[in-house]
PDB file of N, CA, C and O in Angstrom, chain B, residues numbered from 101:
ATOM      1  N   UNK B 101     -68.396   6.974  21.968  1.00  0.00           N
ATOM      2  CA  UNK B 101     -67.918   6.453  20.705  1.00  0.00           C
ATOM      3  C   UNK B 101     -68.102   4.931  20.735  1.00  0.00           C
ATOM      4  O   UNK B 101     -67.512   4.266  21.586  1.00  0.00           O
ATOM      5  N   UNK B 102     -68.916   4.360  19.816  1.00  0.00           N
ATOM      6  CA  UNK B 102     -68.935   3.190  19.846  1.00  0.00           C
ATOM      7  C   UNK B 102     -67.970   2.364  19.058  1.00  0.00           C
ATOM      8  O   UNK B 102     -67.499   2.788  18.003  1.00  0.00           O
ATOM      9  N   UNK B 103     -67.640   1.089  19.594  1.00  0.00           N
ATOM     10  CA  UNK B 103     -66.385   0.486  18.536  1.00  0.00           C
ATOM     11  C   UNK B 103     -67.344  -0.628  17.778  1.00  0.00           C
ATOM     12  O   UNK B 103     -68.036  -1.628  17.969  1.00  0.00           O
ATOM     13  N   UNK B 104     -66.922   0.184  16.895  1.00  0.00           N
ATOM     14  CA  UNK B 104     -67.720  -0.788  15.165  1.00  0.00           C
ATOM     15  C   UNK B 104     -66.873  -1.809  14.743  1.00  0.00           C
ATOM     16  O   UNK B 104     -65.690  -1.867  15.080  1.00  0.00           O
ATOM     17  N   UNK B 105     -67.450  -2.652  13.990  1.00  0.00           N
ATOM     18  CA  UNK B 105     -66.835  -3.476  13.311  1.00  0.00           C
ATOM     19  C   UNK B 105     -65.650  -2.266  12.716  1.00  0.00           C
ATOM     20  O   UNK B 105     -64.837  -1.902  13.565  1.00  0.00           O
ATOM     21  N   UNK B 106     -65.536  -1.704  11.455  1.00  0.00           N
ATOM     22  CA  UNK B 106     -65.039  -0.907  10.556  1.00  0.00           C
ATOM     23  C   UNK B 106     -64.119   0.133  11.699  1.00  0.00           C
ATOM     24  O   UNK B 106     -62.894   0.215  11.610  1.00  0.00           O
ATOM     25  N   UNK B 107     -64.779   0.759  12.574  1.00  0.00           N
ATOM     26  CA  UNK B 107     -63.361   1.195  13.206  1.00  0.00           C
ATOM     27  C   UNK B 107     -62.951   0.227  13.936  1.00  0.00           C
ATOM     28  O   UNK B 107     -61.870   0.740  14.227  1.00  0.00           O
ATOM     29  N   UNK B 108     -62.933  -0.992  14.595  1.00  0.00           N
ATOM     30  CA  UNK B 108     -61.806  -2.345  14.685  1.00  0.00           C
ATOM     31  C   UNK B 108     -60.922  -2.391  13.896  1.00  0.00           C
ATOM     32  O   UNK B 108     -59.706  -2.226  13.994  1.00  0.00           O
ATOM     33  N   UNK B 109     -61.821  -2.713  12.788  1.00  0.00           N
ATOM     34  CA  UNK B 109     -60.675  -3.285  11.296  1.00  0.00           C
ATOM     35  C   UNK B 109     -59.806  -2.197  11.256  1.00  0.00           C
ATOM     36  O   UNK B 109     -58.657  -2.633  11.324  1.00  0.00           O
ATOM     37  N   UNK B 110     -59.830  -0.529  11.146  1.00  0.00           N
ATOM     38  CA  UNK B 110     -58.993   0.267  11.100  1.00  0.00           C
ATOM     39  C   UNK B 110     -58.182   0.586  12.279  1.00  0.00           C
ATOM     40  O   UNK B 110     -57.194   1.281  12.047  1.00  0.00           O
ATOM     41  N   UNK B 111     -58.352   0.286  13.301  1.00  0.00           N
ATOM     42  CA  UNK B 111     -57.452   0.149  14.464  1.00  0.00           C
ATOM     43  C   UNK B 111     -56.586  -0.869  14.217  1.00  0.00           C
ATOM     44  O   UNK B 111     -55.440  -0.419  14.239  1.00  0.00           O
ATOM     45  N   UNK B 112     -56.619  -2.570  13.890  1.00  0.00           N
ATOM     46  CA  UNK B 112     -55.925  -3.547  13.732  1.00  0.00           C
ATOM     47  C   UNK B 112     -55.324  -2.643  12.232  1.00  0.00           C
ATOM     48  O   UNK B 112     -54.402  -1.864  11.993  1.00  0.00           O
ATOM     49  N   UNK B 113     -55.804  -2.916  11.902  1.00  0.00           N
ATOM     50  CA  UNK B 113     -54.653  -2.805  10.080  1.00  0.00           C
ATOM     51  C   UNK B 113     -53.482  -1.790  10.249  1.00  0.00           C
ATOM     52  O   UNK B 113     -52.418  -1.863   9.634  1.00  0.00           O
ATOM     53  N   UNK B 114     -53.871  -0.672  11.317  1.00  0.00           N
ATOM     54  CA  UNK B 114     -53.026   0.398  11.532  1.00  0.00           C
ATOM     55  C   UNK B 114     -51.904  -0.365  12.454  1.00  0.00           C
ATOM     56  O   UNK B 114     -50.746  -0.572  12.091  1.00  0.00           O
ATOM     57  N   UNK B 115     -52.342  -0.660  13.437  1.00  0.00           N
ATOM     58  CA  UNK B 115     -51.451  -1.359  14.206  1.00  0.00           C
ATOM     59  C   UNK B 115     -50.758  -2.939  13.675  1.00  0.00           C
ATOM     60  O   UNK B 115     -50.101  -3.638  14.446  1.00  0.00           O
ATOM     61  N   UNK B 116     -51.002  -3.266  12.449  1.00  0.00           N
ATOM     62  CA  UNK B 116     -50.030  -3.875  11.871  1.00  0.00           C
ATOM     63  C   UNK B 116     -49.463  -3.679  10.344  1.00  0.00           C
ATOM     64  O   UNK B 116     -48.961  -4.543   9.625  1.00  0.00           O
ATOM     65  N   UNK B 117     -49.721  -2.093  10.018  1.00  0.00           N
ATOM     66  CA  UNK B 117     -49.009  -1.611   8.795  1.00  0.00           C
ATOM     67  C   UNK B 117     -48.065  -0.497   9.500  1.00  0.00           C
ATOM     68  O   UNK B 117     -47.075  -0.366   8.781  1.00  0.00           O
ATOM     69  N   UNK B 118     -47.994   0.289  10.543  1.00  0.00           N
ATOM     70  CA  UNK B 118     -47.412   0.915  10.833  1.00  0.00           C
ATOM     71  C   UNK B 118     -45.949   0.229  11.253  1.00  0.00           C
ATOM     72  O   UNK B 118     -44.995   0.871  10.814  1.00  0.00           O
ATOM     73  N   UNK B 119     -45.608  -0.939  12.011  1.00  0.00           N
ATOM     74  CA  UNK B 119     -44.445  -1.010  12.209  1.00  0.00           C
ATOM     75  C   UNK B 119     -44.043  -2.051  11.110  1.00  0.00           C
ATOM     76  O   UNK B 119     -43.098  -2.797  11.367  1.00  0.00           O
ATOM     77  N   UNK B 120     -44.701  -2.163   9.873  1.00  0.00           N
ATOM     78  CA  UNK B 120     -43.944  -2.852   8.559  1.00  0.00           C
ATOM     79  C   UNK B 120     -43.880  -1.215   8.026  1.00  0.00           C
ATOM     80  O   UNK B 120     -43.324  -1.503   6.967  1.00  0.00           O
ATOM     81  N   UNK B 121     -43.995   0.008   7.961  1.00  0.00           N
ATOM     82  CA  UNK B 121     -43.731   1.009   7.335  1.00  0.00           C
ATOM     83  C   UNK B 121     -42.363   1.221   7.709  1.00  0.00           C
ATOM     84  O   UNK B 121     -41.354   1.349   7.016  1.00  0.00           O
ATOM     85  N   UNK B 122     -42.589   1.234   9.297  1.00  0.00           N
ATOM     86  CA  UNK B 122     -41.601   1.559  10.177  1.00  0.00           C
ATOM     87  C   UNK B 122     -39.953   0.538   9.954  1.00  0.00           C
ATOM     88  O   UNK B 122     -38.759   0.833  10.009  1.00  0.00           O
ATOM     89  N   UNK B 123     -40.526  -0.397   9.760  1.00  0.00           N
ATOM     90  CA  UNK B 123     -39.272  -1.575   9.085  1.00  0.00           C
ATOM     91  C   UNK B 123     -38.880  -0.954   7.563  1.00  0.00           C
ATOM     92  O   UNK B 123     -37.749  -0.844   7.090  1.00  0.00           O
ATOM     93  N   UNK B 124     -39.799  -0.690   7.121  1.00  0.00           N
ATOM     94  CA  UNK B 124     -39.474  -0.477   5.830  1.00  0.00           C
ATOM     95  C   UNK B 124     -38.647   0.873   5.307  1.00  0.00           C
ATOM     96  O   UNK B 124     -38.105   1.069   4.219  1.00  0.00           O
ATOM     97  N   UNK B 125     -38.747   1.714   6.452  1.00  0.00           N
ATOM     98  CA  UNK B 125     -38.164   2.748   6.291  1.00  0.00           C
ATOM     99  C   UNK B 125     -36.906   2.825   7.139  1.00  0.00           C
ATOM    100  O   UNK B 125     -36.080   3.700   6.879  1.00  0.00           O
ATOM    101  N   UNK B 126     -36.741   2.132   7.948  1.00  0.00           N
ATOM    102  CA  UNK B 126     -35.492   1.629   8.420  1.00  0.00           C
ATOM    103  C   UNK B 126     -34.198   1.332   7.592  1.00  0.00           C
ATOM    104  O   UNK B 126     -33.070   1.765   7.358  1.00  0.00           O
ATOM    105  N   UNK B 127     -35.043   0.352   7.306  1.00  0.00           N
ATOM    106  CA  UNK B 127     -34.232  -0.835   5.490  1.00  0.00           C
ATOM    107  C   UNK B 127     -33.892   0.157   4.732  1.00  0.00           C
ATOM    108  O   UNK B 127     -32.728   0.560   4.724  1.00  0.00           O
ATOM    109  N   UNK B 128     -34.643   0.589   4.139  1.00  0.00           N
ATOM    110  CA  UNK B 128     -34.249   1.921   2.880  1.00  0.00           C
ATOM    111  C   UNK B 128     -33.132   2.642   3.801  1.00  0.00           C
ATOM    112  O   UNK B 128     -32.118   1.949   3.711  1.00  0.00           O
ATOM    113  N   UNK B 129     -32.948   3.521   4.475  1.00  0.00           N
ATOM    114  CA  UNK B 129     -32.507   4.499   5.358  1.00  0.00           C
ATOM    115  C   UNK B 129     -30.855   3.725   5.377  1.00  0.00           C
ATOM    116  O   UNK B 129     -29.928   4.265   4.772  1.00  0.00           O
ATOM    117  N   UNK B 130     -30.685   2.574   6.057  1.00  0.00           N
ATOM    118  CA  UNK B 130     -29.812   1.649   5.784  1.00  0.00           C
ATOM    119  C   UNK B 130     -29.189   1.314   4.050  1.00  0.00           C
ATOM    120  O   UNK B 130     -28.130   1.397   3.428  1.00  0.00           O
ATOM    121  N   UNK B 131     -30.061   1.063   3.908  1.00  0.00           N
ATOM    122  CA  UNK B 131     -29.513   0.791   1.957  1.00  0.00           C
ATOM    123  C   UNK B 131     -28.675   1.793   1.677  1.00  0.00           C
ATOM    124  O   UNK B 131     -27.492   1.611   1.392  1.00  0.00           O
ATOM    125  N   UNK B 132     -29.217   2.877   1.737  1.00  0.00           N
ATOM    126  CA  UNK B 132     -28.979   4.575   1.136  1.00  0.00           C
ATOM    127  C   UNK B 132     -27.404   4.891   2.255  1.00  0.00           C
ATOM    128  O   UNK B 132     -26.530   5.682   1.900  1.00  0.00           O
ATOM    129  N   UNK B 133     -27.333   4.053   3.658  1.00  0.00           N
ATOM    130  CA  UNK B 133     -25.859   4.307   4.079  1.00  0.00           C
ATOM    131  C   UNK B 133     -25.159   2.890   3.648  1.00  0.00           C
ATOM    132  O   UNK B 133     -23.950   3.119   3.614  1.00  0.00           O
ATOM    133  N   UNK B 134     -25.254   2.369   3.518  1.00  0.00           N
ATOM    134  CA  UNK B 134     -24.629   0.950   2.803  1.00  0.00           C
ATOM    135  C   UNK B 134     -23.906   1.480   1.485  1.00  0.00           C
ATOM    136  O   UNK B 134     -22.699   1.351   1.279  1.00  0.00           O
ATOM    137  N   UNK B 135     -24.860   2.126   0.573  1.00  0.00           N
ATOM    138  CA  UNK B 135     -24.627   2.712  -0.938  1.00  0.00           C
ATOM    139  C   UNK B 135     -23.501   3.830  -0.659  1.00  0.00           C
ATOM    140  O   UNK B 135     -22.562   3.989  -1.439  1.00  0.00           O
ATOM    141  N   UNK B 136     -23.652   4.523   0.405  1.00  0.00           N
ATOM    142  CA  UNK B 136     -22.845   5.715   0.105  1.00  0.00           C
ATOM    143  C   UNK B 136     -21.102   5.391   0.975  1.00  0.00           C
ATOM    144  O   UNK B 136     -20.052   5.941   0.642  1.00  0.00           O
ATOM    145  N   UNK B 137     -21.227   4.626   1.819  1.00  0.00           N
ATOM    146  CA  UNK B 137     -20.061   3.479   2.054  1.00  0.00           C
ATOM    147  C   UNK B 137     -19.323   2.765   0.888  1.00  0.00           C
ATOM    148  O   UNK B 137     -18.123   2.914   0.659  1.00  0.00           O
ATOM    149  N   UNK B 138     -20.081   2.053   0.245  1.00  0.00           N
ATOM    150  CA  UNK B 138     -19.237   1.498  -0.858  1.00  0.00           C
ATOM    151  C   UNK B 138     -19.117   2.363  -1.691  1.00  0.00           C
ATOM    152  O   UNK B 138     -18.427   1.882  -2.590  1.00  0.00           O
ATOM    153  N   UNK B 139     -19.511   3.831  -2.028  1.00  0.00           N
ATOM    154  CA  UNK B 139     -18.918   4.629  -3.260  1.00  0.00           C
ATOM    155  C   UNK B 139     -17.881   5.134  -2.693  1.00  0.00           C
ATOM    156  O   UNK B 139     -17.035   5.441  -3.534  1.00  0.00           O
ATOM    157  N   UNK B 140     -17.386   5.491  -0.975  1.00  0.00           N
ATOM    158  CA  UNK B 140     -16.589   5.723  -0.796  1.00  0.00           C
ATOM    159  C   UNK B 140     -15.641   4.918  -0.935  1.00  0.00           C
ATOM    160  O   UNK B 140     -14.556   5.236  -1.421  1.00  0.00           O
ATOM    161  N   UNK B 141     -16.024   3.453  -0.406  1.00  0.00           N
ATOM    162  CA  UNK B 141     -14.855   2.388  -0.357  1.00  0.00           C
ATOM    163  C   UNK B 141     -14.190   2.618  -1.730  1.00  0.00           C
ATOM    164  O   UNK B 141     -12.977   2.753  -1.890  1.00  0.00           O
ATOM    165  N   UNK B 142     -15.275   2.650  -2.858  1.00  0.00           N
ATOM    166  CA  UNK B 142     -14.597   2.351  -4.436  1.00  0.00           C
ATOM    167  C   UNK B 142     -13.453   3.756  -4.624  1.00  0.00           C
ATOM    168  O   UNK B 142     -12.315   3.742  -5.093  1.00  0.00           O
ATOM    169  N   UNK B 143     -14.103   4.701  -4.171  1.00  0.00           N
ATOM    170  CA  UNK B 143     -13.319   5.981  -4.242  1.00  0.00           C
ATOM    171  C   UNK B 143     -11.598   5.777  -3.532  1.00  0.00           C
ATOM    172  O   UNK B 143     -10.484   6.117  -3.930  1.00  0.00           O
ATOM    173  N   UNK B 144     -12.043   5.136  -2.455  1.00  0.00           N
ATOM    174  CA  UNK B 144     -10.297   4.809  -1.275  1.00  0.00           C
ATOM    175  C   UNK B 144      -9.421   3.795  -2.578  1.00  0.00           C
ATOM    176  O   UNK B 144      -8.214   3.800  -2.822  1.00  0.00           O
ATOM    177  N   UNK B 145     -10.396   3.075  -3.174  1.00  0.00           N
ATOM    178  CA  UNK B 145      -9.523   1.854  -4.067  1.00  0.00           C
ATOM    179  C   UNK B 145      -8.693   2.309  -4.910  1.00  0.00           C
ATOM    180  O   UNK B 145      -7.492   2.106  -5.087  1.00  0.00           O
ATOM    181  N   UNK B 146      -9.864   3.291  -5.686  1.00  0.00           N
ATOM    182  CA  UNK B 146      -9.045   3.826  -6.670  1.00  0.00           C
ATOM    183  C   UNK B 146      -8.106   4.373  -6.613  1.00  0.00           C
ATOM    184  O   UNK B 146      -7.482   4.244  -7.667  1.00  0.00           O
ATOM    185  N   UNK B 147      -7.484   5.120  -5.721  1.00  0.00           N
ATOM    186  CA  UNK B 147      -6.576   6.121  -4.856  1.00  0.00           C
ATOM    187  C   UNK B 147      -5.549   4.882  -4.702  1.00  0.00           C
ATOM    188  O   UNK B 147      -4.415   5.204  -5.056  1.00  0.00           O
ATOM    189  N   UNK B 148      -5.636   3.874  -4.369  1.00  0.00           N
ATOM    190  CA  UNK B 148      -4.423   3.297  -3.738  1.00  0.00           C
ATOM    191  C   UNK B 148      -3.766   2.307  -4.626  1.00  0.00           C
ATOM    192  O   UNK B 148      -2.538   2.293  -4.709  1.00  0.00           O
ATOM    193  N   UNK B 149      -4.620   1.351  -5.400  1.00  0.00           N
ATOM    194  CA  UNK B 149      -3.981   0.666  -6.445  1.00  0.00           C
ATOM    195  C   UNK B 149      -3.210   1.382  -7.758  1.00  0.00           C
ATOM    196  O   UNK B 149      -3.429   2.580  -7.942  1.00  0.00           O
ATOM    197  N   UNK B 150      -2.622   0.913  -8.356  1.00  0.00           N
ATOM    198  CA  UNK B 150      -1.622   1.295  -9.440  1.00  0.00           C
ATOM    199  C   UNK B 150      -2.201   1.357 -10.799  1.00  0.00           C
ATOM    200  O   UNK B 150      -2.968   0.439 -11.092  1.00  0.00           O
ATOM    201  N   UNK B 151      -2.014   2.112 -11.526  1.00  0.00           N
ATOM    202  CA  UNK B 151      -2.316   2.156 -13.182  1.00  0.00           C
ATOM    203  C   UNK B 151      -2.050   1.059 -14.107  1.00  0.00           C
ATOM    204  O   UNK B 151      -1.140   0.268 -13.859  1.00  0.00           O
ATOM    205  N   UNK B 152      -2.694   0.959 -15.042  1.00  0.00           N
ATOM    206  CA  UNK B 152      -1.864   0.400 -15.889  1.00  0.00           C
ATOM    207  C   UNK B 152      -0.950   0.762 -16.480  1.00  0.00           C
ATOM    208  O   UNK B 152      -0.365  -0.003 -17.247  1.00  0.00           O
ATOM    209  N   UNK B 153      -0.420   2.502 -16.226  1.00  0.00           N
ATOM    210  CA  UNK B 153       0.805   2.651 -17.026  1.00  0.00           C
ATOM    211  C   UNK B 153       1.938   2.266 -16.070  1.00  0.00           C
ATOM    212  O   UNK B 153       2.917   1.682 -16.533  1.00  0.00           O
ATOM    213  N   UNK B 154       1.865   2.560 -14.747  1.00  0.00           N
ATOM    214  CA  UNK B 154       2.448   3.045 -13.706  1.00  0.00           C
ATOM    215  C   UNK B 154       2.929   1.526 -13.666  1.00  0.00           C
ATOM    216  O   UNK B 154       4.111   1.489 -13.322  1.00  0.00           O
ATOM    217  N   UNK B 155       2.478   0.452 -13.871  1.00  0.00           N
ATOM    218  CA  UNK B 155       2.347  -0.921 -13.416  1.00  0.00           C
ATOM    219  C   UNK B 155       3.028  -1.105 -14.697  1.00  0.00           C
ATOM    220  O   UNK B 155       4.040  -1.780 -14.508  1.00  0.00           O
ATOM    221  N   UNK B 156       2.900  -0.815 -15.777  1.00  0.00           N
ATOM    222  CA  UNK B 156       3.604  -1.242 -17.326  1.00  0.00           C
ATOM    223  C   UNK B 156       5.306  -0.767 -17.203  1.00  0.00           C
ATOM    224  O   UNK B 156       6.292  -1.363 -17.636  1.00  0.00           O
ATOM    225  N   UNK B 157       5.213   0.641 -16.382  1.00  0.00           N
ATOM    226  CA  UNK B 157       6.362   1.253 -16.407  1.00  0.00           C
ATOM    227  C   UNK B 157       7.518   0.597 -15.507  1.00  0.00           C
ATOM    228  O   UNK B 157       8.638   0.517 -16.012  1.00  0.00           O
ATOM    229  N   UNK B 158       7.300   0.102 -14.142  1.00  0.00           N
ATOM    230  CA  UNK B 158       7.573  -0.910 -13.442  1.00  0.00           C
ATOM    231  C   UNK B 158       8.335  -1.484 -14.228  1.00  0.00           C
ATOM    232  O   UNK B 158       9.525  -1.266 -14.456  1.00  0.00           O
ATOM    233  N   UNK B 159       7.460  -2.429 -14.764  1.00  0.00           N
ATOM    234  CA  UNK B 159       7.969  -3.631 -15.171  1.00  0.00           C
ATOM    235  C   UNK B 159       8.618  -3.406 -16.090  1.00  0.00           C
ATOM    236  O   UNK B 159       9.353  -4.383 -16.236  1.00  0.00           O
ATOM    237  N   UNK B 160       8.833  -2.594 -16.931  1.00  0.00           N
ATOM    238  CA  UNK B 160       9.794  -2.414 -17.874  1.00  0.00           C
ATOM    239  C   UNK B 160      11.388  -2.241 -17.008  1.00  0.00           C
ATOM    240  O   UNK B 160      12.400  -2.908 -17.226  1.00  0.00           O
ATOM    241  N   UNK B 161      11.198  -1.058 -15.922  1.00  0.00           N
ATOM    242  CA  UNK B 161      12.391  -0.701 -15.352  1.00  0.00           C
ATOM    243  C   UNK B 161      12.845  -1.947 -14.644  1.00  0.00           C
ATOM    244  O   UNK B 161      14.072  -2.027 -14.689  1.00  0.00           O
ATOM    245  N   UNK B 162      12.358  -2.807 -14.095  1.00  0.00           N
ATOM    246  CA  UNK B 162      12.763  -4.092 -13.654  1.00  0.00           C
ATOM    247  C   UNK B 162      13.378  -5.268 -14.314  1.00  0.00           C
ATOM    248  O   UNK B 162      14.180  -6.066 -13.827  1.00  0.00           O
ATOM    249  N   UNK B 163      12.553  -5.222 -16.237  1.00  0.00           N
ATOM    250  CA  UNK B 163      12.769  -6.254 -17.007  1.00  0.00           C
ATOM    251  C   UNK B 163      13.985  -5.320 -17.196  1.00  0.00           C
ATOM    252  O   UNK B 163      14.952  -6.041 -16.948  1.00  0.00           O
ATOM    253  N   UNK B 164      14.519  -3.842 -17.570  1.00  0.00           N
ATOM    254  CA  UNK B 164      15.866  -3.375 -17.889  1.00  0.00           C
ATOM    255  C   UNK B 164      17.143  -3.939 -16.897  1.00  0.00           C
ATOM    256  O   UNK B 164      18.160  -4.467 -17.348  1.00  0.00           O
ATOM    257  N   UNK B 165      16.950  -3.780 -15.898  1.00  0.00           N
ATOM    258  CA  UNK B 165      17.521  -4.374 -15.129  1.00  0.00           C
ATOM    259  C   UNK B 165      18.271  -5.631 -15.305  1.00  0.00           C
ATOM    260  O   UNK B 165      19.484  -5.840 -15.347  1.00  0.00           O
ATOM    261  N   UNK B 166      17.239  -6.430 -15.400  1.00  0.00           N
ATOM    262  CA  UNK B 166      17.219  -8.023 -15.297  1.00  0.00           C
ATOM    263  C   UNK B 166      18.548  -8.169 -16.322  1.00  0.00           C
ATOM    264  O   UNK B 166      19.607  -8.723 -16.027  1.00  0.00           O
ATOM    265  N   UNK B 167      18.174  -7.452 -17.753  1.00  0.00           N
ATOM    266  CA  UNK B 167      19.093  -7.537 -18.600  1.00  0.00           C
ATOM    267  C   UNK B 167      20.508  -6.923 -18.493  1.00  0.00           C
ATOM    268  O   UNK B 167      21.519  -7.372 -19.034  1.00  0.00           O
ATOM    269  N   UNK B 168      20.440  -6.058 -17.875  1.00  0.00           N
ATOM    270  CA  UNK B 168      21.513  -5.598 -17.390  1.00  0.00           C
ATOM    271  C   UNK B 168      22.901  -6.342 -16.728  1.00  0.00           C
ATOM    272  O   UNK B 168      24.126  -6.432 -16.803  1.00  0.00           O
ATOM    273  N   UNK B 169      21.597  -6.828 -15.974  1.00  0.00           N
ATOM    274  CA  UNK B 169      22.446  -8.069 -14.602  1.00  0.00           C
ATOM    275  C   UNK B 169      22.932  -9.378 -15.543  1.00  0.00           C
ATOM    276  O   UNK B 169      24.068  -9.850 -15.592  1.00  0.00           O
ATOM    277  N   UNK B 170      21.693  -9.842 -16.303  1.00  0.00           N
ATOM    278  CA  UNK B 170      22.305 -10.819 -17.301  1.00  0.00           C
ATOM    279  C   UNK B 170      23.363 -10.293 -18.454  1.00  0.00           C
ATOM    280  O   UNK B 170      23.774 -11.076 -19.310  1.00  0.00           O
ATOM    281  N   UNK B 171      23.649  -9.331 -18.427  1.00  0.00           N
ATOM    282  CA  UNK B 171      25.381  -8.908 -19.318  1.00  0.00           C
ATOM    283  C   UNK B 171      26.190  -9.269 -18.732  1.00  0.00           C
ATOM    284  O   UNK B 171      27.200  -9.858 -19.116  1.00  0.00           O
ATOM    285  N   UNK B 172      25.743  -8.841 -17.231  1.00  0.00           N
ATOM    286  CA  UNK B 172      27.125  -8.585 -16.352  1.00  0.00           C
ATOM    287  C   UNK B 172      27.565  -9.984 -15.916  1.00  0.00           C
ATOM    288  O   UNK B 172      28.754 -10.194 -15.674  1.00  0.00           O
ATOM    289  N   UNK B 173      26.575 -11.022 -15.799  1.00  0.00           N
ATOM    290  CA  UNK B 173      26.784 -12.348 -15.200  1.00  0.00           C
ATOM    291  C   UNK B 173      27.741 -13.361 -16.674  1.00  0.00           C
ATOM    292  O   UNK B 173      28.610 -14.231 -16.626  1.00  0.00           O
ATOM    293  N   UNK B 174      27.019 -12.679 -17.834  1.00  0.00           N
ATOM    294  CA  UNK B 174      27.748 -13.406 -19.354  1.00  0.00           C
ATOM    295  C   UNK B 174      29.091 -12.627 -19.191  1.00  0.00           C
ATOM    296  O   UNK B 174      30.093 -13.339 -19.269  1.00  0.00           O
ATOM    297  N   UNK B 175      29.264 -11.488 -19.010  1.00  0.00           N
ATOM    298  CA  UNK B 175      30.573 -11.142 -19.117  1.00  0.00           C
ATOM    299  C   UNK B 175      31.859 -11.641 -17.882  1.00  0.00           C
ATOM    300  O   UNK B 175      33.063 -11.751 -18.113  1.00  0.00           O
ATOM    301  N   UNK B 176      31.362 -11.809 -16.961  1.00  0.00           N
ATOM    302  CA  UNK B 176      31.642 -12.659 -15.680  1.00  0.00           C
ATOM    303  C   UNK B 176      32.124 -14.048 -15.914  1.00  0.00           C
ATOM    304  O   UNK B 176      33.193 -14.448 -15.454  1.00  0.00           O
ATOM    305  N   UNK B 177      31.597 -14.530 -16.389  1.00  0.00           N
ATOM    306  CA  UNK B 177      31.294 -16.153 -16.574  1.00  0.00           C
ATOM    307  C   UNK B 177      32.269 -16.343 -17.613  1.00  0.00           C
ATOM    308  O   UNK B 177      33.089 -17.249 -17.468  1.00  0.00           O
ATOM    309  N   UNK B 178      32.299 -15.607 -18.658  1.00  0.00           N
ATOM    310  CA  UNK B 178      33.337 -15.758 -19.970  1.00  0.00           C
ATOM    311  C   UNK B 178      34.615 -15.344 -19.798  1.00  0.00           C
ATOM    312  O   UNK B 178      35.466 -15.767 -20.580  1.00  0.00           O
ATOM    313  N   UNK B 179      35.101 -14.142 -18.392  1.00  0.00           N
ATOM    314  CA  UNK B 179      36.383 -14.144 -18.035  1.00  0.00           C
ATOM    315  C   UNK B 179      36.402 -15.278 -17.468  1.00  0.00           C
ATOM    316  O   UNK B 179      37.165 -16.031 -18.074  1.00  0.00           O
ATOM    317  N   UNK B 180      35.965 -15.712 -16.668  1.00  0.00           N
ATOM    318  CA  UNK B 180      35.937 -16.779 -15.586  1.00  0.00           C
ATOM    319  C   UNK B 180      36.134 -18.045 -16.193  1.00  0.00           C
ATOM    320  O   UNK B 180      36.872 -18.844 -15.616  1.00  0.00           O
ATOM    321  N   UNK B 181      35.644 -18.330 -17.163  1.00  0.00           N
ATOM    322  CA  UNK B 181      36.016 -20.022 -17.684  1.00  0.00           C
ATOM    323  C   UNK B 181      36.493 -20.051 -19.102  1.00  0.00           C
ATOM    324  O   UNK B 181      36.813 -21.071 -19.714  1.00  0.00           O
ATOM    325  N   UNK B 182      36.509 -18.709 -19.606  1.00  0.00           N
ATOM    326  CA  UNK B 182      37.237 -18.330 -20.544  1.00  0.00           C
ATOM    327  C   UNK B 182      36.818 -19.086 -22.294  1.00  0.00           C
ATOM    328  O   UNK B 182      37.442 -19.783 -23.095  1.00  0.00           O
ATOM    329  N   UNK B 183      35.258 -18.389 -22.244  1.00  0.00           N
ATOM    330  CA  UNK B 183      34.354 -17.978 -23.502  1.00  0.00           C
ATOM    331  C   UNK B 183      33.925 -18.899 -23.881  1.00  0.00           C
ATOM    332  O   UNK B 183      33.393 -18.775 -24.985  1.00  0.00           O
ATOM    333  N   UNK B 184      33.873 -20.832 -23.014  1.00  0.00           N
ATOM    334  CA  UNK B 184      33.470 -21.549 -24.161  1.00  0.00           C
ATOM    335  C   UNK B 184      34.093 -22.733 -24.622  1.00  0.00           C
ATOM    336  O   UNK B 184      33.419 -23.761 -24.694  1.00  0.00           O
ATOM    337  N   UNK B 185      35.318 -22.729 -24.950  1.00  0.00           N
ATOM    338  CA  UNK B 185      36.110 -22.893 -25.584  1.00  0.00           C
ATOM    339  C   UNK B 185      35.995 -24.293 -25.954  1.00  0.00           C
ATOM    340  O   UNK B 185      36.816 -24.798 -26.720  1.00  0.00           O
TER     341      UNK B 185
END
């Protein structure tokens, strides 16, 4: 077998497209577990943070409260120093 110009050139080109294929299919292979990581991550998020109702509802039962406590502190305060006067 003689080595030709033309089978050279196809020996070199092979031996420097094969390990950019080889990179390249690495990379992808990687991407495609990168991608399926963060749909899980987004999936764990969703699961753990709060609603907007759940988060609306909160705060209502807290702002009830608040008012509550502020009766009890006006009604406190007005025996206590006696309404004002």
């Amino acid at each position: 077998m003689d080595l030709t110009p033309t089978l050279l050139w196809q020996v070199v080109t092979t031996l420097a497209i094969a390990p950019l294929a080889y990179f390249l299919k690495a990379s992808l292979d990687r991407l495609r577990q990168m991608e399926l990581c963060l749909s899980r991550t987004r999936e764990q998020l969703a699961r753990e943070y709060a609603t907007k109702a759940d988060l609306h509802a909160d705060v209502g039962r807290v702002l009830a409260r608040l008012d509550k406590l502020d009766g009890k502190l006006d009604r406190l305060l007005t025996a206590r120093f006696g309404g004002g006067e």
